[in-house]
C-alpha positions as CSV (number, residue, x, y, z in Angstrom):
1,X,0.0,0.0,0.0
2,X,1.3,3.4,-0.9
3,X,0.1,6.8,0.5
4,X,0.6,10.3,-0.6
5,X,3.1,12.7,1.4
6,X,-0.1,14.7,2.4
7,X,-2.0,10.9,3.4
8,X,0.9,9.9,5.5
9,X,1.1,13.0,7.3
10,X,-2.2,12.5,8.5
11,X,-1.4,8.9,9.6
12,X,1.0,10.4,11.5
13,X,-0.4,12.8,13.4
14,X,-3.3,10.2,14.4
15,X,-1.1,7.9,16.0
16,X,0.8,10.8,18.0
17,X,3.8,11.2,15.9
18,X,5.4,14.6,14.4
19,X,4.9,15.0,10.2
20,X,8.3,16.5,10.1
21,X,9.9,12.2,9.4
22,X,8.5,12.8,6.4
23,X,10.8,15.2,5.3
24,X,13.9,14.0,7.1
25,X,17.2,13.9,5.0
26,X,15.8,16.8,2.6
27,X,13.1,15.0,0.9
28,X,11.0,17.2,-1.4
29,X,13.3,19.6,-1.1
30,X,14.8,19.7,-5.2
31,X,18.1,21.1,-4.7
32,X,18.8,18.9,-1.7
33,X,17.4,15.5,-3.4
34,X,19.7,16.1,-6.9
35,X,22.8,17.1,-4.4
36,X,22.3,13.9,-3.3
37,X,22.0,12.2,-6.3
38,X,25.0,13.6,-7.6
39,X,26.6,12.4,-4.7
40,X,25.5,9.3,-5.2
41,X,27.0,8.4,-8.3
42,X,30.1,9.5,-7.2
43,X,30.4,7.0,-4.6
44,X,28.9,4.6,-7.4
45,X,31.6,5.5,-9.8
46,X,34.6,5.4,-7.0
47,X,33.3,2.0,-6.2
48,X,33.0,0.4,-9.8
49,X,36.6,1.9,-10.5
50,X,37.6,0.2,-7.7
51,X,36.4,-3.3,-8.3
52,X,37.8,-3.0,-12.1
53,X,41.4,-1.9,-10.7
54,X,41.5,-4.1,-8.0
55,X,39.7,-7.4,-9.1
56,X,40.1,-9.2,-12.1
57,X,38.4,-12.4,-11.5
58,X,35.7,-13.4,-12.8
59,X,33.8,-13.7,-9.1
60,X,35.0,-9.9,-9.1
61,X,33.4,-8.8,-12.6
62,X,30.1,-10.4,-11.7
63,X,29.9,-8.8,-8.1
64,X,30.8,-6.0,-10.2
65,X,27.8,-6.2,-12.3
66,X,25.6,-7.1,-9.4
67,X,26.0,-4.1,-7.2
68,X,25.6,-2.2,-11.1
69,X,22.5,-4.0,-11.0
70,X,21.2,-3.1,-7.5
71,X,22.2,0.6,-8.1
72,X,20.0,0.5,-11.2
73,X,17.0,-1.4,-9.7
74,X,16.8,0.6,-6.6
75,X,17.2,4.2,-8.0
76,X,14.4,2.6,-11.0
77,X,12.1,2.2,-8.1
78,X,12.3,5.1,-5.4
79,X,11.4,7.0,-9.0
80,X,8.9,4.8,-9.9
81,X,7.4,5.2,-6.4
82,X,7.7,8.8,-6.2
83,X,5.9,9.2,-9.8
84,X,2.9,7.0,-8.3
85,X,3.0,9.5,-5.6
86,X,2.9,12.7,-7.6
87,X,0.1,10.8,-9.7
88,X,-2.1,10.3,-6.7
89,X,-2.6,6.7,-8.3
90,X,-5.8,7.1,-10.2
91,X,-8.5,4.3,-10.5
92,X,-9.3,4.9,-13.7
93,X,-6.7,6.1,-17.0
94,X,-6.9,10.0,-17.5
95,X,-6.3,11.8,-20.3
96,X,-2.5,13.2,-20.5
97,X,-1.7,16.8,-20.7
98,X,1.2,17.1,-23.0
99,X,1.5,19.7,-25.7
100,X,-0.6,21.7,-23.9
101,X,0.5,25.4,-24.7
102,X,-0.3,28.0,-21.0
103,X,0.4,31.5,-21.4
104,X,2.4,33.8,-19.1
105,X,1.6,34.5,-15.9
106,X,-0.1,37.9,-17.2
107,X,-2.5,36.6,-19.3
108,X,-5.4,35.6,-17.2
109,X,-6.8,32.7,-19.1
110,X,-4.4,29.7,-20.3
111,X,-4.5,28.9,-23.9
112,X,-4.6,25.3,-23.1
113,X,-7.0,23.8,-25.0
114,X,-7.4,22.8,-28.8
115,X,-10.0,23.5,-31.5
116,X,-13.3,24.1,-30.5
117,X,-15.2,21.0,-30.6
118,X,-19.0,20.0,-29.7
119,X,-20.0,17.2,-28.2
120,X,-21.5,14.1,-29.5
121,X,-25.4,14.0,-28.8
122,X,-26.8,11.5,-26.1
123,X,-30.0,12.6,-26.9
124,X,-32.2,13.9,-29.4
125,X,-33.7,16.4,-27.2
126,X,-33.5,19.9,-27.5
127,X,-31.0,22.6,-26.3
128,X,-32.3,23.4,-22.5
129,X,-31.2,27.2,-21.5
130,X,-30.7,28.1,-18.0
131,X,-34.2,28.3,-16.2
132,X,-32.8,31.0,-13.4
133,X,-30.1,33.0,-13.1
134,X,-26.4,31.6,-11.4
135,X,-26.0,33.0,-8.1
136,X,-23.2,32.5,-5.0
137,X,-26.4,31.2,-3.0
138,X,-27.3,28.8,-5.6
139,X,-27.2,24.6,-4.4
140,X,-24.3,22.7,-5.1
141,X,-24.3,19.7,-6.9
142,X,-21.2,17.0,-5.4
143,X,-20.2,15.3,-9.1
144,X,-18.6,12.3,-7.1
145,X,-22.5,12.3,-5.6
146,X,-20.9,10.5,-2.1
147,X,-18.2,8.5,-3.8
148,X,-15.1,8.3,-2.0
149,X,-13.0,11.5,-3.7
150,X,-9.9,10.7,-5.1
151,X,-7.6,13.3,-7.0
152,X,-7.4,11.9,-10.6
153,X,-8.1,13.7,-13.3
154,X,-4.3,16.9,-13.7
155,X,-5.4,20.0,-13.9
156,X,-3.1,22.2,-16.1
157,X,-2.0,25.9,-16.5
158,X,-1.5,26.3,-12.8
159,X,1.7,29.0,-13.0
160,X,-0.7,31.8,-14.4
161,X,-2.3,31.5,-11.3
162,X,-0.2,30.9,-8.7
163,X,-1.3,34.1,-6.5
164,X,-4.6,32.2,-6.1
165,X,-2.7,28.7,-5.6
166,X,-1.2,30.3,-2.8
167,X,-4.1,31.9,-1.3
168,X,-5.9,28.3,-1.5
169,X,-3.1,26.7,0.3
170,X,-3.1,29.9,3.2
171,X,-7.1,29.2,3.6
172,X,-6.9,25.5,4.1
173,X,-4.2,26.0,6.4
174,X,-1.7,24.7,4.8
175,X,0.8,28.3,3.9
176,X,3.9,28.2,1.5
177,X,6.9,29.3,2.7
178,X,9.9,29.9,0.6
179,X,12.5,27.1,-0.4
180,X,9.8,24.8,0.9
181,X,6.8,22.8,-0.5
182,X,3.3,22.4,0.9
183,X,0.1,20.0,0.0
184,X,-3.4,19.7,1.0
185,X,-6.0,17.5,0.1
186,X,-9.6,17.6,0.1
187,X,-9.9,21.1,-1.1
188,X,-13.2,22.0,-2.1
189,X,-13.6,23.5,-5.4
190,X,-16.1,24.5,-8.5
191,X,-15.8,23.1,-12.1
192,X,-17.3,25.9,-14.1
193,X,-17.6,26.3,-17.9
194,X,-16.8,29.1,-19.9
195,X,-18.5,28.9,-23.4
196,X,-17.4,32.6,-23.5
197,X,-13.6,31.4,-23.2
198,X,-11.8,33.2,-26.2
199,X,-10.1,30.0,-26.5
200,X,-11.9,27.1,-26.3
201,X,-16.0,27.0,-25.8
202,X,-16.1,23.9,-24.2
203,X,-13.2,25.2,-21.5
204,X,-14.2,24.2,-18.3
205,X,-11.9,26.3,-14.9
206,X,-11.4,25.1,-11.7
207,X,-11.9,27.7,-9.3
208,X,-11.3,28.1,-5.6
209,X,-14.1,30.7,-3.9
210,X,-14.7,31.7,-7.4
211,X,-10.7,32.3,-8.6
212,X,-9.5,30.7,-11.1
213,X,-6.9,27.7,-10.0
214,X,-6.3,26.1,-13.4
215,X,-8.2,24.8,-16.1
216,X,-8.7,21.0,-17.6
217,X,-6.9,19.8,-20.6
218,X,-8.5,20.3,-23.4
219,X,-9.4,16.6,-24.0
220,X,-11.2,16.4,-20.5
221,X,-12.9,19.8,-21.2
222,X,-14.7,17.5,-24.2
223,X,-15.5,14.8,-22.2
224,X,-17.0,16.3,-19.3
225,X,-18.6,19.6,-20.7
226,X,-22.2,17.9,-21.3
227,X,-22.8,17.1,-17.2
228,X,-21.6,19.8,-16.3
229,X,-23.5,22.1,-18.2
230,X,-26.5,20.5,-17.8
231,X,-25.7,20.5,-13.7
232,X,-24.8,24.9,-14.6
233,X,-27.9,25.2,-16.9
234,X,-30.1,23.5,-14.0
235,X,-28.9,26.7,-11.6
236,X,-26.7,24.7,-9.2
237,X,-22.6,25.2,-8.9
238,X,-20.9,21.7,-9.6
239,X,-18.5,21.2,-6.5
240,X,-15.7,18.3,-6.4
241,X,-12.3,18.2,-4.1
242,X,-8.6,18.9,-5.3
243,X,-5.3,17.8,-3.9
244,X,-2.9,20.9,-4.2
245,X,0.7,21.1,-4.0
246,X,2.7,23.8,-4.7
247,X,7.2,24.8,-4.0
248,X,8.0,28.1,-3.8
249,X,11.5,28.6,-5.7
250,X,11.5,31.9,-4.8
251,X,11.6,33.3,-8.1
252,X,8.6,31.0,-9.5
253,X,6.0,29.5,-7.6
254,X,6.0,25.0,-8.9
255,X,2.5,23.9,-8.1
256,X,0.1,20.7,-9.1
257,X,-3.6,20.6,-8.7
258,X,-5.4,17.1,-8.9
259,X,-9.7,17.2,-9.0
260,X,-11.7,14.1,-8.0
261,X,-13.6,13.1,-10.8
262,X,-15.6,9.8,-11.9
263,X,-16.1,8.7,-15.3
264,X,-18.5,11.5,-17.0
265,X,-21.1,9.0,-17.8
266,X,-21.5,9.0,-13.8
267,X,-21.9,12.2,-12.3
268,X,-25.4,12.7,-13.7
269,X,-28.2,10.5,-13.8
270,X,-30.3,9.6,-17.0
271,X,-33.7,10.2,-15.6
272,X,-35.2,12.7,-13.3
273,X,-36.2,12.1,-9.4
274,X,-39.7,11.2,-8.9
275,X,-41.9,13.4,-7.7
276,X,-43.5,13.8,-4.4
277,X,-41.5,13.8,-0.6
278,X,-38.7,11.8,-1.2
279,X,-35.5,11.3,0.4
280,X,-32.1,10.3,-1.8
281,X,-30.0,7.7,0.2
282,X,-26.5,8.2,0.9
283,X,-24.1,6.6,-1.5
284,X,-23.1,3.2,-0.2
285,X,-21.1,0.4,-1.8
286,X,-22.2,-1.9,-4.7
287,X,-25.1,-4.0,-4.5
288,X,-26.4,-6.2,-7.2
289,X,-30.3,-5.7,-7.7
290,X,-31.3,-9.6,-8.9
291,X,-33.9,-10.3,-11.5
292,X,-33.7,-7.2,-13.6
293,X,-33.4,-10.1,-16.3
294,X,-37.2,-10.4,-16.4
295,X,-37.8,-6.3,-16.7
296,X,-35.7,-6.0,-19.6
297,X,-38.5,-4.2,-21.7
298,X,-38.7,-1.5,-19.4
299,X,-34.3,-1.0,-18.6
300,X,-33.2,-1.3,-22.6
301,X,-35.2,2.3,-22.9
302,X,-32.8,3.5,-20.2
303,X,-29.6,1.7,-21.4
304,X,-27.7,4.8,-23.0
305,X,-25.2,4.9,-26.3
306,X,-22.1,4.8,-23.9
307,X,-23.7,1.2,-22.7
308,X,-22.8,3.0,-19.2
309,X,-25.0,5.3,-17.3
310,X,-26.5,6.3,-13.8
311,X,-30.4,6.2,-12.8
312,X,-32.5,7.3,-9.9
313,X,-34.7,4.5,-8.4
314,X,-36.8,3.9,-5.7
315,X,-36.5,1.3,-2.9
316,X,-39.6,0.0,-1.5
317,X,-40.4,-2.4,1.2
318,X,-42.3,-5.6,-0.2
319,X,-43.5,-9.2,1.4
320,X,-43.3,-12.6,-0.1
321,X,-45.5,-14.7,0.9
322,X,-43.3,-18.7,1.5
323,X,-45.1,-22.0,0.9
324,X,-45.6,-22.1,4.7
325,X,-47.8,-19.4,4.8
326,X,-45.0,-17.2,6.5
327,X,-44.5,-13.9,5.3
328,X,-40.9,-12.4,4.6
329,X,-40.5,-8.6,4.0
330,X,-37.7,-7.7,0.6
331,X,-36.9,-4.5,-0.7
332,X,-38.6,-3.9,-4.6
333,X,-36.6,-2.0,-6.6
334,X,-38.4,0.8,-9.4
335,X,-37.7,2.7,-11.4
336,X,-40.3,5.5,-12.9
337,X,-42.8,3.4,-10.8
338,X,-41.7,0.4,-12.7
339,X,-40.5,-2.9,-10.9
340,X,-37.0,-3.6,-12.2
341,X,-35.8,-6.3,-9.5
342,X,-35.3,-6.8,-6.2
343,X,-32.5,-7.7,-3.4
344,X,-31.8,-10.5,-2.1
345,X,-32.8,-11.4,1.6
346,X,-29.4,-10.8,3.1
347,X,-29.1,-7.5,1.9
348,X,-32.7,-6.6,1.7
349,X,-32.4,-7.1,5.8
350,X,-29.5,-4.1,5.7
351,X,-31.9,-1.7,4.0
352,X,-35.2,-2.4,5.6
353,X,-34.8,-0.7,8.6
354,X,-34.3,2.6,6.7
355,X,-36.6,1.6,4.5
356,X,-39.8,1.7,7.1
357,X,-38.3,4.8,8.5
358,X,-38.9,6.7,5.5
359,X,-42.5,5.0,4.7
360,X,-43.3,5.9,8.7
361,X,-42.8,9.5,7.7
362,X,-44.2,9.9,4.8
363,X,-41.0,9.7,2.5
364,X,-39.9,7.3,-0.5
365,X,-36.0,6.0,-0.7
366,X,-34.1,6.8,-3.1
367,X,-30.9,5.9,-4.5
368,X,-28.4,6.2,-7.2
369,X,-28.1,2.4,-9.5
370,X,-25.3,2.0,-11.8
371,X,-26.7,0.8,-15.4
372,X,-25.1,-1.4,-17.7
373,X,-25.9,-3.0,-20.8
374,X,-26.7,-3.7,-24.7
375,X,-29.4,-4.2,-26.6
376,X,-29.0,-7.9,-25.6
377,X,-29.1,-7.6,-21.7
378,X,-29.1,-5.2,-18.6
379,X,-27.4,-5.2,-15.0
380,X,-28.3,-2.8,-12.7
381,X,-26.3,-2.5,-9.4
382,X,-27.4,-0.5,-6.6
383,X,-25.2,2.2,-4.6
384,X,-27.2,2.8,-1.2
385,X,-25.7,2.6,2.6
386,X,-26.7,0.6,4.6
387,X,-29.2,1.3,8.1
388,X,-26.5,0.5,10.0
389,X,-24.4,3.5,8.3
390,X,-26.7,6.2,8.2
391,X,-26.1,8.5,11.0
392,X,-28.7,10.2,13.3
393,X,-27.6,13.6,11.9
394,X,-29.0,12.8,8.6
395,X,-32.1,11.6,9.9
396,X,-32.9,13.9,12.1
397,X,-32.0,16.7,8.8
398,X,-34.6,15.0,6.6
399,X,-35.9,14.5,4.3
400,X,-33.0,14.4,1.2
401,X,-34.7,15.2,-2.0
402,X,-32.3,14.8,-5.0
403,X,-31.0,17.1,-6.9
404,X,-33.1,18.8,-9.4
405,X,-31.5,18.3,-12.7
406,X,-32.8,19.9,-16.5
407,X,-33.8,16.7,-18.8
408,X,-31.3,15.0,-20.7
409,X,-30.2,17.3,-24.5
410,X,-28.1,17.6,-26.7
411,X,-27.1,20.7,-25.8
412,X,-27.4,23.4,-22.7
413,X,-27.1,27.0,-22.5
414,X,-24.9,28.3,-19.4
415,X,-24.3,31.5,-18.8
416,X,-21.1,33.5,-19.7
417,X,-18.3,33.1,-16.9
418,X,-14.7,33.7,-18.0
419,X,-12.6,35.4,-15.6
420,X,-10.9,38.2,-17.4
């Protein structure tokens, strides 16, 4: 198991012991780790001459090439480890970021992006334009929707913005001194497009309290532009963390910003909530809903292009009737007021509890299903916690409705909001 430097610290400091370890012997500190590189292969080179003047046997020669060998596997490795490190280890590939052109620090918006392009449809819906205006009061919309958040997707043109990078880092505690580096994690920040971006239309920034902290590349700006706008063009501000870590050089300001972000297909579901008082359930791990099989008629309409999409359903308390005449309650799964499956009696007996809580108060369950699936077949699998993980807090706030999102288009029109 690895852990980041900003992870480990926090290990640390549970278990009662100082951070600083982390940084013993120079550690992140550039001039001090290439000093001792450099002094390094000196001692490698004296010790190779060494075994060439002094031993000529063959036993010498291949000790020779062993400690050549060790030298070479272990210095492959502590890089190899501090890449992983510096890549957060993402779960899923991300796009690269090379040959991205930023501009200078004095241009306010990095020309980071390519062409202009559009979308492909995932619907043959109209364009939906923004139904009220975007406000600093208006809801925000999590895109991981509960999901544990993990800093995946590289955000790029940081440097033109490094007063804000720093300002970031001083409000989450975390302030930069000079000839030093500094990380924090968990950063909340908003994705916002800019179809007014001189550069790119589909340029989507990442802001911090509404300054700009970079932008993503332009290949990402593509593939996430449709859920976000639709989550701008429904009036909510579409929130996610970052992972920031920035060394001040003293002349130039080095930083990286990392965004937690799923696959696009997954941040907003395919159908709208149902109406009425309802409550959306926490995310929870995965649960396979059995016999969707036999409601295939009603899940291939919802199956999407991508063969890979989210829905809202609805969890409902139901009782089977057994040969004995005994009567065992199971949790019914709908969706649109359809039945699409069920859960099985082990994990309908997590759910249940929560399940007649809501129903005592007048509520319906909700929760977010993973769909996937052809025009052959369909699996859904269901992402609810369990009773036993919902806390009182969240009971006692109720109810949860979920977020109101604009139907699914081809298109949405959000409002103009590059930062000049």
């Amino acid at each position: 198991m690895h852990l980041t430097l900003g992870q480990a610290a926090r290990v640390l400091e549970h278990v009662g012991q100082s951070p600083a370890k982390l940084n013993a012997g120079g550690r992140g500190v550039p001039s001090l780790e290439k000093a001792g590189t450099f002094a390094q292969w000196i001692m490698f080179g004296v010790l190779v001459l060494v075994l060439i003047v002094t031993v000529s046997s063959p036993t010498g020669f291949l000790l020779a090439a062993g400690i050549v060998g060790l030298m070479f596997f272990f210095r492959k490795r502590r890089r190899d480890r501090q890449a992983w490190e510096d890549a957060t280890g993402a779960v899923s590939p991300v796009s690269g970021v090379q040959g991205i052109a930023v501009p200078d620090v004095q241009i306010e918006a990095p020309a980071n992006h390519a062409a202009p392009k559009r979308v492909a449809s995932e619907a043959q819906a109209p364009i939906s334009p923004v139904t009220r205006p975007v406000s600093s009061s208006q809801g925000l919309y999590r895109v991981s929707l509960g999901r544990l958040e993990w800093p995946n997707v590289e955000v790029v043109g940081e440097h033109a913005y490094s007063q804000v990078i720093k300002a970031a880092l001083r409000g989450s505690e975390a302030p930069i001194v000079a000839r030093s580096d500094s990380e924090v994690e968990g950063v909340q920040v908003e994705l916002v497009s800019e179809p007014d971006n001189p550069y790119d239309t589909n340029a989507i920034s990442v802001r911090w309290r509404n300054q700009v902290l970079g932008y993503l590349s332009g290949e990402d700006a593509i593939r996430y532009a449709q859920p976000l706008k639709r989550i701008i063009a429904s009036g909510l501000t579409a929130v996610t963390t970052a992972r920031i870590w920035a060394y001040d050089g003293g002349d130039q300001l080095q930083a990286r910003v990392t965004v937690a972000l799923p696959e696009p297909e997954l941040i907003t579901p395919l159908n709208e909530a149902p109406t009425g008082v309802t409550t959306l359930v926490p995310w929870g791990s995965a649960i396979q809903v059995l016999k969707e099989e036999d409601h295939f008629d009603i899940l291939f309409n919802y199956v999407p292009p991508e063969g890979v999409g989210l829905l809202i359903v609805s969890l409902h308390k139901a009782i089977r009737t057994l040969k004995n005449g005994a009567e065992r309650p199971f949790v019914e799964v709908r969706l649109e007021g359809e039945r699409v499956g069920e859960l099985s009696n082990v994990t309908s007996a997590h759910l249940l509890p929560l399940l007649e809580h809501t129903e005592t108060i007048g509520e319906t369950a909700l929760a977010y299903a993973k769909i996937t699936g052809s025009a052959l077949a369909a699996q859904l699998v269901l992402h609810a916690a369990k009773a036993t993980e919902i806390s009182d807090d969240w009971l006692s706030d109720g109810p949860h409705p979920a977020p109101k999102l604009l139907p699914r288009a081809t298109g949405y029109e959000v409002p103009p909001a590059y930062a000049t």
